[in-house]
N, C-alpha and C positions, 0 to 999 in steps of 0.2 A: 335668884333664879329667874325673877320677872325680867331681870334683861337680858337673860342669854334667849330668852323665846323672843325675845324685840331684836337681840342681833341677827338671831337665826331668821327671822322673817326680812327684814333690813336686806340680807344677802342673796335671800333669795329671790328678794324685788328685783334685786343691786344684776342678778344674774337675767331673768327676766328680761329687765329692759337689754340686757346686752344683746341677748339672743333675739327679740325684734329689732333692733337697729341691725345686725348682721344680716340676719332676714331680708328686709325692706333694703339693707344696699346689694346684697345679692340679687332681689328681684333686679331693680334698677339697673343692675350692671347688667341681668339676661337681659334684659328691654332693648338697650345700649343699642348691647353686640347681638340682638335679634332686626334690630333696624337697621342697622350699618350691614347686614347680611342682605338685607332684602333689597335696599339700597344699590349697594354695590353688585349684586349677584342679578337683579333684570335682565329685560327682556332689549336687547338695543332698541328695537323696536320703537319701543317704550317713549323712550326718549325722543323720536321725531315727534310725538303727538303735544309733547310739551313744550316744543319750542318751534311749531308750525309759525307762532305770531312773529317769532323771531325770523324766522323766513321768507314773511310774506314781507316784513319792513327793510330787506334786504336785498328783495328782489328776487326770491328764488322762484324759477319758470316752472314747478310742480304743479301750482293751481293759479293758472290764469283768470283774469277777472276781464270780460270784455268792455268795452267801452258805454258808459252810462249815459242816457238822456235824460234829464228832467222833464216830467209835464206838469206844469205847473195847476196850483190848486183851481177846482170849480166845483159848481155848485149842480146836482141833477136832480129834479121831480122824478120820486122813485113810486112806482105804483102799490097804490094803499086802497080798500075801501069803505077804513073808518073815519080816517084824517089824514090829511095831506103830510107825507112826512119827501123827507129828502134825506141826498146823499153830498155829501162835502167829500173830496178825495185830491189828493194829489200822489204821483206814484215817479218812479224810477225804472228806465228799461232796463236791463242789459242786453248789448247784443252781442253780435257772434264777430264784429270787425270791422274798420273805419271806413266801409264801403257802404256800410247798413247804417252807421251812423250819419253820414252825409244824407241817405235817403232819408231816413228816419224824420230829417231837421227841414228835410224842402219839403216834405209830406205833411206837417206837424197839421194843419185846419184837418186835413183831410183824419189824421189817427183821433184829435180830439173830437172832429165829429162819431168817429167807430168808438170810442169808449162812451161818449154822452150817450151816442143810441143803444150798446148795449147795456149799461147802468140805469137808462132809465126804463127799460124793458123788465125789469127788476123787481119785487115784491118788498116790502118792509122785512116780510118773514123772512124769505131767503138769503137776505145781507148782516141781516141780523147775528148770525151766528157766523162760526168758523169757518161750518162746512160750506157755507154759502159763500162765503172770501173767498178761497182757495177755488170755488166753482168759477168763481168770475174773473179770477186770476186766470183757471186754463184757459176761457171763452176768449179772454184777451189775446195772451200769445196765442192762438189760433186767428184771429182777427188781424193782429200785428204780420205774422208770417204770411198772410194772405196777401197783402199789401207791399210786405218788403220782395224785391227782386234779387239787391244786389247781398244777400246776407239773412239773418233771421235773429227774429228777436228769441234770448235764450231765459229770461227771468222778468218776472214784475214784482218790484216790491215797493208795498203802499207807504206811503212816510207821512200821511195823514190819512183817516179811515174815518168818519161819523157818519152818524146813522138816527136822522130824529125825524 
C-alpha cells in the first residue's frame, strides 16, 4: 500500500510540473506574439525618431546644422569678493550661413574681446550653476547678433566650462 500512495503522489508531481512548463510556455508565447504585435502594428511615425541619426549621416535636409566657429580656449577673472576665482571656457558658434561665418572669422579680436568683457562682468555665484550658463549663453548670442550683419549667430555651445 506504501507505494501506491508514493506513485500516486509521483504523478501527481509528474502532472504538476507538466502543467507549469505548459504555463510558462504559454506565457512566453503571449509575450512573443504580444511584442511582434506592438512591433509591427506602430506608429510610422515612430520609426523616423529612430532612425533621425541615420539621416542626419546621410545627409537628409530636415534639420540643418549651420556652419560652426571655434573660439578657442581662455582664461577670465571672474568677479568674486572672497577669493579671486576664474573662468577657463572655450565654446562653438553656430550660425545661420557662410556669410556670418566669413564675418564671424575677420571679427574674431573683436567677439573674443565681447565674450571676455561679458564673462568677466560675472560673479563666481552666477556661473556656478546651470541657470547661470544658459544666462550667459543667451547674453552671448545677443552680443554675437549685435555684431554680425551679414547673418546671426543661431547657438553656443561650451566644449569646455570651469569655474574656480
Amino acid at each position: 500500500m506504501a507505494t501506491n500512495k508514493k506513485n500516486i503522489h509521483d504523478s501527481r508531481g509528474a502532472a504538476r510540473r507538466k502543467s507549469l512548463a505548459i504555463g510558462a510556455a504559454l506565457l512566453l508565447l503571449s509575450i512573443a506574439v504580444s511584442g511582434a504585435w506592438l512591433y509591427y502594428a506602430r506608429d510610422p511615425g515612430a520609426a523616423d525618431s529612430s532612425s533621425n541619426a541615420a539621416n542626419l549621416q546621410q545627409g537628409d535636409s530636415r534639420v540643418e546644422i549651420g556652419p560652426m566657429v571655434d573660439i578657442r580656449e581662455f582664461i577670465v577673472n571672474i568677479i568674486s569678493e572672497d577669493n579671486s576665482h576664474y573662468l577657463r571656457i572655450s565654446m562653438t558658434i553656430e550660425l545661420s550661413n557662410k556669410d556670418a561665418y566669413d564675418e564671424m572669422n575677420m571679427r574674431m579680436p573683436q567677439i573674443r574681446d565681447a565674450i571676455l568683457m561679458l564673462a568677466s562682468s560675472k560673479t563666481f555665484e552666477e556661473l556656478y550653476d546651470v541657470h547661470g550658463k544658459k544666462q550667459l549663453k543667451a547674453e552671448l548670442l545677443i552680443e554675437l547678433n549685435e555684431m554680425l550683419t551679414r547673418g546671426e549667430a543661431v547657438a553656443v555651445y561650451f566644449n569646455d566650462f570651469v569655474v574656480q
